[in-house]
VOSEZA-164712 format. One record per residue: residue number from 0; residue in one letter; x, z negated, y of N, C-alpha, C in turn. Coordinates in nm, 4 decimals, decimal comma, padded with zeros to 6 digits. Layout:
REM residues N
NUM	A	X	Z	Y	X	Z	Y	X	Z	Y .
...
***
This chain:
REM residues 207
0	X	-02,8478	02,9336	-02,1925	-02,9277	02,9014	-02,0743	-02,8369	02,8412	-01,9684 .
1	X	-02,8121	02,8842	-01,8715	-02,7474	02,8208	-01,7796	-02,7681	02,7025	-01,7101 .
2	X	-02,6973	02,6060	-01,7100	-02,7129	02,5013	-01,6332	-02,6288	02,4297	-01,5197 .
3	X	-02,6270	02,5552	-01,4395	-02,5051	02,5139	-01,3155	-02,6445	02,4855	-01,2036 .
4	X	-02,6043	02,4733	-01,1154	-02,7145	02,4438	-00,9798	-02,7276	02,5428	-00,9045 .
5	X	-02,6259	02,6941	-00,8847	-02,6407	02,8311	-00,8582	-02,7720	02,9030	-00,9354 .
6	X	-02,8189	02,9316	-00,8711	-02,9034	03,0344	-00,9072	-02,8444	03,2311	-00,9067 .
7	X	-02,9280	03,3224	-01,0025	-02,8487	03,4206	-00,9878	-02,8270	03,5319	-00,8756 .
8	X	-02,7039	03,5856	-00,8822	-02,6770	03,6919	-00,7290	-02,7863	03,7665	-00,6779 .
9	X	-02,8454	03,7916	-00,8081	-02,9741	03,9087	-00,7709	-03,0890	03,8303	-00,7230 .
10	X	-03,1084	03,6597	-00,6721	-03,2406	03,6133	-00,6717	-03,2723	03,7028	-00,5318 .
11	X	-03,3749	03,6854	-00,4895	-03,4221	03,7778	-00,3796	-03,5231	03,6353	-00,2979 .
12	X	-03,5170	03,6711	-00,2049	-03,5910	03,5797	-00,0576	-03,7184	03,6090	-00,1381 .
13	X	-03,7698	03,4721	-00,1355	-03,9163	03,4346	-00,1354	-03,9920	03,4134	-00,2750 .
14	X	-03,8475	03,3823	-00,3400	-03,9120	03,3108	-00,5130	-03,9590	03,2066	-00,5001 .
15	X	-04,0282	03,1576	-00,5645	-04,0688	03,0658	-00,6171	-04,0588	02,9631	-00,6916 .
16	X	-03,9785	02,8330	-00,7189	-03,9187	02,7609	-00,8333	-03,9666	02,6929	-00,8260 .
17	X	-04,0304	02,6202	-00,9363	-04,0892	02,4573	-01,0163	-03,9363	02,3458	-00,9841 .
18	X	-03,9535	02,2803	-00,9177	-03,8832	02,1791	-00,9821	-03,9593	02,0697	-01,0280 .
19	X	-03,9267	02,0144	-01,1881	-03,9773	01,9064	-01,2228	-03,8358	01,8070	-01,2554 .
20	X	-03,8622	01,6951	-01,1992	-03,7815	01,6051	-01,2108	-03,8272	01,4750	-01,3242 .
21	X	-03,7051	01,3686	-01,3379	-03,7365	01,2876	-01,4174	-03,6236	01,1921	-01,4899 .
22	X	-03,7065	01,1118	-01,5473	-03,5052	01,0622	-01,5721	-03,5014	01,1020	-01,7420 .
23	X	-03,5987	01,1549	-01,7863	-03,5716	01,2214	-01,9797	-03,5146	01,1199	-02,0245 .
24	X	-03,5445	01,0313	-02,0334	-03,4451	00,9142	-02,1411	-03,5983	00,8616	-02,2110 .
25	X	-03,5855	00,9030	-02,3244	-03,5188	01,0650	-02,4036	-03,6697	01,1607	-02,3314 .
26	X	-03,6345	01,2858	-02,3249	-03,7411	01,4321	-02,3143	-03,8551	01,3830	-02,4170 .
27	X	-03,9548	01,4044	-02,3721	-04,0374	01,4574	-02,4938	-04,1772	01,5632	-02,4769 .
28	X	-04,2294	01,5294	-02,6073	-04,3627	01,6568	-02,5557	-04,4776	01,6633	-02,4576 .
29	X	-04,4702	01,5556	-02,4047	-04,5624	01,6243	-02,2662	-04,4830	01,6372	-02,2073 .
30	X	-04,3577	01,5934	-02,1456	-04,2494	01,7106	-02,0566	-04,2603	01,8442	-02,0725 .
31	X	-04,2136	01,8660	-02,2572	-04,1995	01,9732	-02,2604	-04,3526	02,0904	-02,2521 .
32	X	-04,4610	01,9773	-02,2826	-04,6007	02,0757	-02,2598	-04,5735	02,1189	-02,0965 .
33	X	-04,5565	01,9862	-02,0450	-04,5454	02,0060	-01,8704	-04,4922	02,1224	-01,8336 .
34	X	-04,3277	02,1527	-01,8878	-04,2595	02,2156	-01,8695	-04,3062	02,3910	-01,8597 .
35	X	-04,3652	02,3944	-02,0373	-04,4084	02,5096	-02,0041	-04,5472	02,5528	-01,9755 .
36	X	-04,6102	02,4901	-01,8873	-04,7283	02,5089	-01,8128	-04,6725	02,5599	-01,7236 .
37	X	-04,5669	02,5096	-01,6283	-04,4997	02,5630	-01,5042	-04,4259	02,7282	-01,5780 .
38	X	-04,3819	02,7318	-01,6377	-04,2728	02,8506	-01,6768	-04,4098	02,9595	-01,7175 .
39	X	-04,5107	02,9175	-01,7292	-04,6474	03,0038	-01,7368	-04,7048	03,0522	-01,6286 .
40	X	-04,6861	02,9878	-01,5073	-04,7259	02,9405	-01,4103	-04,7398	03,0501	-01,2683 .
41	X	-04,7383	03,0529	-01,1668	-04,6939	03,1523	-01,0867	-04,5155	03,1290	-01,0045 .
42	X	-04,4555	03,1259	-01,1349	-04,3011	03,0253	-01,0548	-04,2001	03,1574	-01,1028 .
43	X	-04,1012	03,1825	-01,0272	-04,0358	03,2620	-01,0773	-03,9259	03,1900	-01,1986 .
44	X	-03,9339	03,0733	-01,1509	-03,8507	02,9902	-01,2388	-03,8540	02,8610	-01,1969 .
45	X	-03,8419	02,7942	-01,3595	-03,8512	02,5796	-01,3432	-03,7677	02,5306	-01,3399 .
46	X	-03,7120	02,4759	-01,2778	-03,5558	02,3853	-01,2495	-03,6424	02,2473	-01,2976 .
47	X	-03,5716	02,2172	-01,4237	-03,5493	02,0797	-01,4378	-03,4341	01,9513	-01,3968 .
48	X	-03,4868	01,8668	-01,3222	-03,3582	01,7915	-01,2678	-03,3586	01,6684	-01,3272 .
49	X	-03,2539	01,6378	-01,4268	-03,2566	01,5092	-01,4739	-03,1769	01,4116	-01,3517 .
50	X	-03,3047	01,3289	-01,3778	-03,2325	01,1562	-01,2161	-03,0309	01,1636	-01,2384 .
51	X	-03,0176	01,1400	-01,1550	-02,8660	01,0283	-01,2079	-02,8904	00,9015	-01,1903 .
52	X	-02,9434	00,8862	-01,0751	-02,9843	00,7059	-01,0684	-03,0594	00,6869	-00,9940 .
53	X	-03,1532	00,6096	-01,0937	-03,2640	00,5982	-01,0885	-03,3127	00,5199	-00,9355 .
54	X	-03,3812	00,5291	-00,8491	-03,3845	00,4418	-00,6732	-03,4776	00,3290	-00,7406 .
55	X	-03,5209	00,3331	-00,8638	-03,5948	00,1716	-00,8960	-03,4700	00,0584	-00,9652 .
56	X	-03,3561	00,1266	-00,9955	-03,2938	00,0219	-01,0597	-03,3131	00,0177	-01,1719 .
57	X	-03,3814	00,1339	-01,2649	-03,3794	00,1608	-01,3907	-03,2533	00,1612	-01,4288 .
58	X	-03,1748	00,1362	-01,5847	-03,0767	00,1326	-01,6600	-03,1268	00,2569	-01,7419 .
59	X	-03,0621	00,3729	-01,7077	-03,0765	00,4875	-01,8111	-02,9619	00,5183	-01,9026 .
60	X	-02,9922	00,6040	-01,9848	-02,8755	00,6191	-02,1045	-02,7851	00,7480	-01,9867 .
61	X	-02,6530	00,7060	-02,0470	-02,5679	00,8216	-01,9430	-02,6230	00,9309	-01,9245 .
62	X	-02,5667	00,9658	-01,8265	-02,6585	01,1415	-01,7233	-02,6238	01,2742	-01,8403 .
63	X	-02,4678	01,2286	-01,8816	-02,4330	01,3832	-01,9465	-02,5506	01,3718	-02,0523 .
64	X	-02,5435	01,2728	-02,1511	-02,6334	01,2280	-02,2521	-02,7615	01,3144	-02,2423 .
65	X	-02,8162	01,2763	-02,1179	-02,9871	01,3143	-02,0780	-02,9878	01,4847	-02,0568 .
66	X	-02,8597	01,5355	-02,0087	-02,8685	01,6609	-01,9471	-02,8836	01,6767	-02,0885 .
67	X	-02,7997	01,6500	-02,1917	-02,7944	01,7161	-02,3575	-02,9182	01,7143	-02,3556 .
68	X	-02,9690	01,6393	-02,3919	-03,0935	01,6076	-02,4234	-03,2256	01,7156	-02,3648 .
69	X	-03,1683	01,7041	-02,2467	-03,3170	01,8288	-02,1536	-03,2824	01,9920	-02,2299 .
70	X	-03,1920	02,0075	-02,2169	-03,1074	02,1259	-02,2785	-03,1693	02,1720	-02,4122 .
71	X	-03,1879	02,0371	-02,5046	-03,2327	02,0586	-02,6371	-03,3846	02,0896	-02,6131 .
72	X	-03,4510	02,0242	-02,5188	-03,5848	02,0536	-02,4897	-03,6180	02,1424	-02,4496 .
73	X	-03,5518	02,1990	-02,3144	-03,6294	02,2923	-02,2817	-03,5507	02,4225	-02,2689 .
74	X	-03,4264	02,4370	-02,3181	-03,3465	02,5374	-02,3610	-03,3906	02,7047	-02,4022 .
75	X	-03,5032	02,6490	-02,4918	-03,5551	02,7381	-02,5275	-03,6356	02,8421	-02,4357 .
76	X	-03,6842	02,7735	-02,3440	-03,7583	02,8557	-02,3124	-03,7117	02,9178	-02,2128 .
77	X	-03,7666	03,0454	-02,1597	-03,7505	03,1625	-02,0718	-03,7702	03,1085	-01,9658 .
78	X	-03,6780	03,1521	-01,8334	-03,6487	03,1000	-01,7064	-03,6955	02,9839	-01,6529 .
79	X	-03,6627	02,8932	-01,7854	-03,6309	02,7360	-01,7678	-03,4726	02,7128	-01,7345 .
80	X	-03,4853	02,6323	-01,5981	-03,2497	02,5964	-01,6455	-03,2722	02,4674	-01,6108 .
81	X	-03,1775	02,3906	-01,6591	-03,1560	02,2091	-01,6194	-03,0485	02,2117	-01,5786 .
82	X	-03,0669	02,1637	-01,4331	-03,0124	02,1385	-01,2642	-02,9445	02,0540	-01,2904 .
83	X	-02,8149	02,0052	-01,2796	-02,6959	01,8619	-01,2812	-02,7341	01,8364	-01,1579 .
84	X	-02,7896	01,8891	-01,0467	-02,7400	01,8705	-00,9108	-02,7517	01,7082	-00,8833 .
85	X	-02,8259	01,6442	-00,9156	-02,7990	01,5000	-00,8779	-02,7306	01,3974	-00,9140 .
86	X	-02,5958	01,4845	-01,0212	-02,5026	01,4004	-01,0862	-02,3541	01,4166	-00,9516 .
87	X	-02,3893	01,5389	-00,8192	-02,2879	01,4754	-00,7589	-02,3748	01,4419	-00,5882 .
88	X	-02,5106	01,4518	-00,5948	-02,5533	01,3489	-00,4752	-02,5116	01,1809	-00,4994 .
89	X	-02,5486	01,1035	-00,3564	-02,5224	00,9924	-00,3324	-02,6121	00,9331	-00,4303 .
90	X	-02,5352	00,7969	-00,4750	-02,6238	00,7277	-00,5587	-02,7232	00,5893	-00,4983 .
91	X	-02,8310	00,5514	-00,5347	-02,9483	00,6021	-00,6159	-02,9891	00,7531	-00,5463 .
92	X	-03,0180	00,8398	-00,6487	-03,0385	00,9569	-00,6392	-03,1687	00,9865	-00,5333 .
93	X	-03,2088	01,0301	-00,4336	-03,3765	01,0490	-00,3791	-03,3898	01,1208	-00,4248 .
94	X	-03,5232	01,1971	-00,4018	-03,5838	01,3196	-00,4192	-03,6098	01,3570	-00,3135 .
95	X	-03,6292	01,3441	-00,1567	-03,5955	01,4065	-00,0761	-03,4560	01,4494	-00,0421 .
96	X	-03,3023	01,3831	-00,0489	-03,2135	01,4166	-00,0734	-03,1751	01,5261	-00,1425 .
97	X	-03,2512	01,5398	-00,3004	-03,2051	01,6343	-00,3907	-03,2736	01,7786	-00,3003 .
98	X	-03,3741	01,7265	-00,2611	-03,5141	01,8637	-00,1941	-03,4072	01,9270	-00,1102 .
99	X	-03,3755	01,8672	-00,0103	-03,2763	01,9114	00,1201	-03,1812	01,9939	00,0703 .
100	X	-03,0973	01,9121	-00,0518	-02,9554	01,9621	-00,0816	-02,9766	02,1186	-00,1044 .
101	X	-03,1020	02,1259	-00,1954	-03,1246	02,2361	-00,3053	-03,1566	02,3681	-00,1533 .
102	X	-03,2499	02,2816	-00,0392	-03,2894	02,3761	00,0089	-03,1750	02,4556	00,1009 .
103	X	-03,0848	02,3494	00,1657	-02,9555	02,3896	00,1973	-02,8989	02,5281	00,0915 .
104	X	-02,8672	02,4959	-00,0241	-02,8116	02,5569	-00,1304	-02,8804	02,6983	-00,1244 .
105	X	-02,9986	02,7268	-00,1079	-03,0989	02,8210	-00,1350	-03,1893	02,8419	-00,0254 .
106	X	-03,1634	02,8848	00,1020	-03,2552	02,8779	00,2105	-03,3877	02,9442	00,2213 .
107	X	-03,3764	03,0402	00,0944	-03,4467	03,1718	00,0941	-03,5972	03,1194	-00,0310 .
108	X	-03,5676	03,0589	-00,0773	-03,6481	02,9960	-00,1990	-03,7881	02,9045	-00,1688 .
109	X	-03,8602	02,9213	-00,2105	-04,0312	02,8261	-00,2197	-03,9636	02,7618	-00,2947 .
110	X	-03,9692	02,6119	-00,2892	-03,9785	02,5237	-00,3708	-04,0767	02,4835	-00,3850 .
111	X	-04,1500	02,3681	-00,5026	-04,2690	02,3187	-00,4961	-04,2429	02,2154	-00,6338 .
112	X	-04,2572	02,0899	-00,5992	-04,2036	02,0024	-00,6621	-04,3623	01,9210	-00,7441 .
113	X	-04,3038	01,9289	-00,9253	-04,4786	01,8932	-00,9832	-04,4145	01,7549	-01,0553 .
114	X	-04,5165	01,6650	-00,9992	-04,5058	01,5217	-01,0640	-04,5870	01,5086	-01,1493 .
115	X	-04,5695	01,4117	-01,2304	-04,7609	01,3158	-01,3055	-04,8052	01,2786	-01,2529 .
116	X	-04,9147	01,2225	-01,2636	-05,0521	01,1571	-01,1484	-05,0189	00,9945	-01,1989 .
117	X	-04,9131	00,9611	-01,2229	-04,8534	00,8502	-01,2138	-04,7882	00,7817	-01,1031 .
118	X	-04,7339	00,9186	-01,0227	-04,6718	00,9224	-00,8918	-04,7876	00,8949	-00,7556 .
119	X	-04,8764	00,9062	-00,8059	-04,9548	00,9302	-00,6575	-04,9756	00,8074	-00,6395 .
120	X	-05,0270	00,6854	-00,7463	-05,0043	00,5578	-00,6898	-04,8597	00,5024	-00,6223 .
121	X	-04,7869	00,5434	-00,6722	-04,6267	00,5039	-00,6492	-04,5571	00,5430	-00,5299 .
122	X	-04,6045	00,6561	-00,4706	-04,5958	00,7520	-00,2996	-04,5057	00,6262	-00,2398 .
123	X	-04,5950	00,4978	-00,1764	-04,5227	00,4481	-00,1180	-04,4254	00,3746	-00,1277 .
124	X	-04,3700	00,3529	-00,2760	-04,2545	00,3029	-00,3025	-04,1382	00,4040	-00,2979 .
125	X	-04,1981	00,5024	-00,2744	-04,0747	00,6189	-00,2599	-04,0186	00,6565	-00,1604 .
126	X	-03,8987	00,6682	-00,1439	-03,8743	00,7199	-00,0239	-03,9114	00,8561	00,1046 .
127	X	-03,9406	00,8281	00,1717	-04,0440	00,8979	00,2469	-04,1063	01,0131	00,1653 .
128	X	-04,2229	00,9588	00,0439	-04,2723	01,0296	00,0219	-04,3619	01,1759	00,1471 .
129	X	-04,4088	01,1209	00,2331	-04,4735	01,2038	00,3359	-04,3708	01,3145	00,3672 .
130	X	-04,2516	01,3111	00,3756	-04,1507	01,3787	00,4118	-04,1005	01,5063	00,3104 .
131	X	-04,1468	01,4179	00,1670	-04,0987	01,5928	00,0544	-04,2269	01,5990	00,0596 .
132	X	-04,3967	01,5501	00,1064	-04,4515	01,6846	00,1211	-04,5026	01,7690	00,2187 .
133	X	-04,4072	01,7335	00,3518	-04,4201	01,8177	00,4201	-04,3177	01,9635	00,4491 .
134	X	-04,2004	01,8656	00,3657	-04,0668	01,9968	00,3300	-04,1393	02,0790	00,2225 .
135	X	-04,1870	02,0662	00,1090	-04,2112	02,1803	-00,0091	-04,3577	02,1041	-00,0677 .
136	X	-04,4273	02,2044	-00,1358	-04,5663	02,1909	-00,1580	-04,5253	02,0894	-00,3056 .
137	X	-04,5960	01,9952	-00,3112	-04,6527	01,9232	-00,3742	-04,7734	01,9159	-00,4714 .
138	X	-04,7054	01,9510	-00,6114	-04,8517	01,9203	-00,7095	-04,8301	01,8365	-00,8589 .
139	X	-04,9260	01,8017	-00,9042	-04,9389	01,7001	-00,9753	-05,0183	01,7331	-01,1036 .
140	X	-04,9486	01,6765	-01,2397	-05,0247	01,7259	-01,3390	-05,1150	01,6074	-01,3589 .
141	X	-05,2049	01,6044	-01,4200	-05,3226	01,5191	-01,4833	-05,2781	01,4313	-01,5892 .
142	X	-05,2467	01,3062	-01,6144	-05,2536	01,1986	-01,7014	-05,3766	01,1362	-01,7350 .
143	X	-05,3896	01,0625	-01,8293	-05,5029	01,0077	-01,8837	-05,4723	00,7962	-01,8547 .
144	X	-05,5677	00,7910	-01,7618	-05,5557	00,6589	-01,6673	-05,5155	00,6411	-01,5496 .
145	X	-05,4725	00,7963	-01,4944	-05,4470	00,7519	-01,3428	-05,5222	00,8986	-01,2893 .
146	X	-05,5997	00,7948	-01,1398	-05,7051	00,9057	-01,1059	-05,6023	00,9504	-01,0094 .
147	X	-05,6916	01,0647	-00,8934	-05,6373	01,1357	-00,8027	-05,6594	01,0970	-00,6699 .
148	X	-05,6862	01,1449	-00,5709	-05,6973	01,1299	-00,4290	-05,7828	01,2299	-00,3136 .
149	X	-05,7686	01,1752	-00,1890	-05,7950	01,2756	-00,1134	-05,6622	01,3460	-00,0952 .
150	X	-05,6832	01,5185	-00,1058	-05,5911	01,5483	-00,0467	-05,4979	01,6683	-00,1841 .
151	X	-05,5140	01,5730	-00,2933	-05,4516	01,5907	-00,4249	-05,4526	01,7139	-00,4756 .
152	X	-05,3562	01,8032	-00,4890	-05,3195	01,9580	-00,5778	-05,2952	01,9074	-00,6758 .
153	X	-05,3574	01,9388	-00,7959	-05,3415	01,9091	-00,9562	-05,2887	02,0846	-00,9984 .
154	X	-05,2196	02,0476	-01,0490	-05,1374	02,2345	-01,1294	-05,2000	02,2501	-01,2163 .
155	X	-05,2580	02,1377	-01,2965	-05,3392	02,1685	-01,4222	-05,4822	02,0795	-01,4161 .
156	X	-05,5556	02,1292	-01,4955	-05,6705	02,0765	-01,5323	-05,6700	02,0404	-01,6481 .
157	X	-05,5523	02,0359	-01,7100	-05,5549	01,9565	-01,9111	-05,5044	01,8566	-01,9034 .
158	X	-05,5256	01,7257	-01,9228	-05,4257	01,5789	-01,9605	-05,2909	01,5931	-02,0473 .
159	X	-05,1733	01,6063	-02,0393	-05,1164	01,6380	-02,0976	-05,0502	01,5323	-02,1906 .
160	X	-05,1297	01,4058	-02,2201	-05,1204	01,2992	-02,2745	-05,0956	01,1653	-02,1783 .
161	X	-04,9940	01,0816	-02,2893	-04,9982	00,9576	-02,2032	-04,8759	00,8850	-02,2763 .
162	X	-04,7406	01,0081	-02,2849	-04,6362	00,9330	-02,4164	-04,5546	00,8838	-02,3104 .
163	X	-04,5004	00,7615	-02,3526	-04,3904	00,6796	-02,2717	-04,2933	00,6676	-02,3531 .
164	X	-04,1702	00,7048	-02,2137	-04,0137	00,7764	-02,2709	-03,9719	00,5557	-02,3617 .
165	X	-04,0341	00,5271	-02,2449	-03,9986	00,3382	-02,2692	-04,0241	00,3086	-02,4267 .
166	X	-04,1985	00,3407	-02,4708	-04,2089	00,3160	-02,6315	-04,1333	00,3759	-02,7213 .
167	X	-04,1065	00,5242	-02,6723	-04,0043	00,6108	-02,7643	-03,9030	00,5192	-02,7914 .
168	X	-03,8161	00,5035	-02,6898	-03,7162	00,4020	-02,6929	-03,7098	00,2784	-02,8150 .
169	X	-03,8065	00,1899	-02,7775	-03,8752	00,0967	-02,8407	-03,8711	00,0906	-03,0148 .
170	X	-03,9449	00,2744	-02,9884	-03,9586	00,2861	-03,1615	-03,8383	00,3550	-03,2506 .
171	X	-03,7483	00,4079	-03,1475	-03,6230	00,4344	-03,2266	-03,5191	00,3520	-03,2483 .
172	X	-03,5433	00,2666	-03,1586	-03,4375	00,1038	-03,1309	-03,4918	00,0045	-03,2912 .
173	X	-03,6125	00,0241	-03,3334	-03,6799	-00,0471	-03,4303	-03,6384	00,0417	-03,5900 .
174	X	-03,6219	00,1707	-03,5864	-03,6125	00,2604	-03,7037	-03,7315	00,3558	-03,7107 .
175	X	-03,8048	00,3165	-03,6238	-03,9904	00,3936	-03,6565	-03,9458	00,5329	-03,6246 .
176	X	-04,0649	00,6058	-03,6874	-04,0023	00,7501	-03,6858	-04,1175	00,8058	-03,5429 .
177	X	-03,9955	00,8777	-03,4800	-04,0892	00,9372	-03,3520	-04,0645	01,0979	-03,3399 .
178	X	-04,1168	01,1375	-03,4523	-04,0953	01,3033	-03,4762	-04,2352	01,3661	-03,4141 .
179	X	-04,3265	01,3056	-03,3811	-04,5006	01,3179	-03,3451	-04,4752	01,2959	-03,1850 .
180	X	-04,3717	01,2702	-03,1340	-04,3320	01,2040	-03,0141	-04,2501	01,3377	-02,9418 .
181	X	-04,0936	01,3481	-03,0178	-03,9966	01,3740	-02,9467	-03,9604	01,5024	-03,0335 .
182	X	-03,9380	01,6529	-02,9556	-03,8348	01,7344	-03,0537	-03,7757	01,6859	-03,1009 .
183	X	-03,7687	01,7750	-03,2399	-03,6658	01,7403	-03,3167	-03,5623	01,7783	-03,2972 .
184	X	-03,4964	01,9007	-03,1686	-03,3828	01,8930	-03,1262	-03,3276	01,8027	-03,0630 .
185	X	-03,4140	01,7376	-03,0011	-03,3953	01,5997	-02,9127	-03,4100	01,5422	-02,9574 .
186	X	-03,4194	01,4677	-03,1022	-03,3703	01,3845	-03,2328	-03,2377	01,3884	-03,2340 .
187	X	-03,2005	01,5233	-03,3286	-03,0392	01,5354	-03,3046	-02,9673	01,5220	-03,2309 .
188	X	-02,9999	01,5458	-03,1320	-02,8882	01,4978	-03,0328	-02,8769	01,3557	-02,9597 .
189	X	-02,9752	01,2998	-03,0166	-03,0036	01,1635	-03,0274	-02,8963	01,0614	-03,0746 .
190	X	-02,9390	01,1679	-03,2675	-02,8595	01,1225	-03,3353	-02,7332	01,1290	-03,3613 .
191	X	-02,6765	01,2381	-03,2966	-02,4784	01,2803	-03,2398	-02,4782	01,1951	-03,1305 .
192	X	-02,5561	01,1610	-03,0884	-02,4526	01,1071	-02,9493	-02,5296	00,9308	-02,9513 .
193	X	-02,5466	00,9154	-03,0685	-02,5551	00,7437	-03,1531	-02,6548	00,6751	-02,9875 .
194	X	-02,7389	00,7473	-02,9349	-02,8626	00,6373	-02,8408	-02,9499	00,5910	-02,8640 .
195	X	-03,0050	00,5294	-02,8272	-03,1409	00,4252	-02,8646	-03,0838	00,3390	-03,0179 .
196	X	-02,9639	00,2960	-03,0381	-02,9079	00,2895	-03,1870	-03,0209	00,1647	-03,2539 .
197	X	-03,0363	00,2015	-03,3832	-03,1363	00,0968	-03,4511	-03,0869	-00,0074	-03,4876 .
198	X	-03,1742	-00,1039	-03,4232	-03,0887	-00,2584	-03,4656	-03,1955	-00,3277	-03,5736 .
199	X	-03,0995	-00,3570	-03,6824	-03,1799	-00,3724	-03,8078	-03,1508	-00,5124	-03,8350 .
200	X	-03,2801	-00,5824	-03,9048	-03,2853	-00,6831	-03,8980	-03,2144	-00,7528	-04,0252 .
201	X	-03,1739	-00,8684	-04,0039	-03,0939	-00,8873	-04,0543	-03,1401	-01,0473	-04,1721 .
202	X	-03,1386	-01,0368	-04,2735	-03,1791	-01,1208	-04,3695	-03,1018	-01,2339	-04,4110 .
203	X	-03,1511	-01,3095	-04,3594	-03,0839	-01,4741	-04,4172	-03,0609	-01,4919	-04,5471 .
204	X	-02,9274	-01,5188	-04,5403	-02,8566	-01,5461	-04,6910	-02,8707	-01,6754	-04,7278 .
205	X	-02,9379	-01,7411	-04,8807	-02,9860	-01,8474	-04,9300	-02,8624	-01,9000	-04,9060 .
206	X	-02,8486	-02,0788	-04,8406	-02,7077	-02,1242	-04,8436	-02,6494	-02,1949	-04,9653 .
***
């Protein structure tokens, strides 16, 4: 599966691409449900863009790390590719920045960029949210606890859960098993590249 930020010689004026963004620390299955809802979708193809840095000041596990990681997720599937492009924009990474770069890169291309309905409260902490949606169409999948709006394009009508990359974290940092959570390719490569490492508790020796 290719994962350069070129798209191929033969694309033709007036495709269509998903980009879903995110910071994947670590991927898991409602991404990857997310993922291939879009690759189902009317898209000629889903560009996944893992963050490089994060504009909240999140501490993520290294970028190459995460790209592994998306790779293991969504690898599989058919005209899915995972985008580096924001490992050489300015850091903290935007998403209008990345929008521009890509559209620069690709003048000929629909973009249309799909968030969670986590984002729609969050708009104004973002950087000119109003601005990526007046550059490329804007839609939003359905979570379970955050409503919608006036105005609001939902891509789907299914909840695609409510898993947080943060508890994953949490429960692999502890030993708990998160196979109900996370591919199990995105286990392994978890477990080669020693992240979220389990810190085990440690038993007081009688003195």
């Amino acid at each position: 599966m290719p994962s350069s930020s070129r798209t191929s010689p033969s694309q033709k004026p007036g495709r269509r691409i998903a980009l879903f963004g995110g910071s994947f620390d670590p991927p898991h299955f409602a991404h990857v449900l997310a993922v291939a809802h879009l690759a189902a979708g009317p898209f000629d193809e889903v560009w996944v863009i893992p963050c490089a840095g994060h504009p909240f000041g999140k501490q993520l596990a290294p970028f190459a790390d995460r790209m592994a990681m998306c790779r293991a997720a969504f690898g599989f599937m058919r005209n899915v590719r995972v985008i580096p492009i924001e490992d050489r924009l300015p850091k903290p990474t935007l998403t209008l920045n990345t929008l521009r770069e890509l559209k620069r890169l690709h003048p000929h291309v629909n973009f249309t960029l799909a968030f969670g309905a986590d984002v729609i409260a969050q708009r104004r902490r973002w950087h000119r949210f109003d601005r990526i949606e007046k550059e490329a169409e804007v839609v939003f999948f359905r979570r379970p606890g955050f409503g919608g709006g006036k105005g609001i394009s939902w891509i789907s009508s299914v909840e695609f859960g409510d898993i947080s990359s943060t508890k994953i974290r949490r429960a692999l940092a502890t030993g708990r098993n998160a196979s109900h959570l996370v591919p199990a390719r995105v286990l392994e490569e978890i477990g080669r590249r020693g992240l979220y490492r389990v810190r085990r508790n440690r038993t007081k020796r009688p003195h």
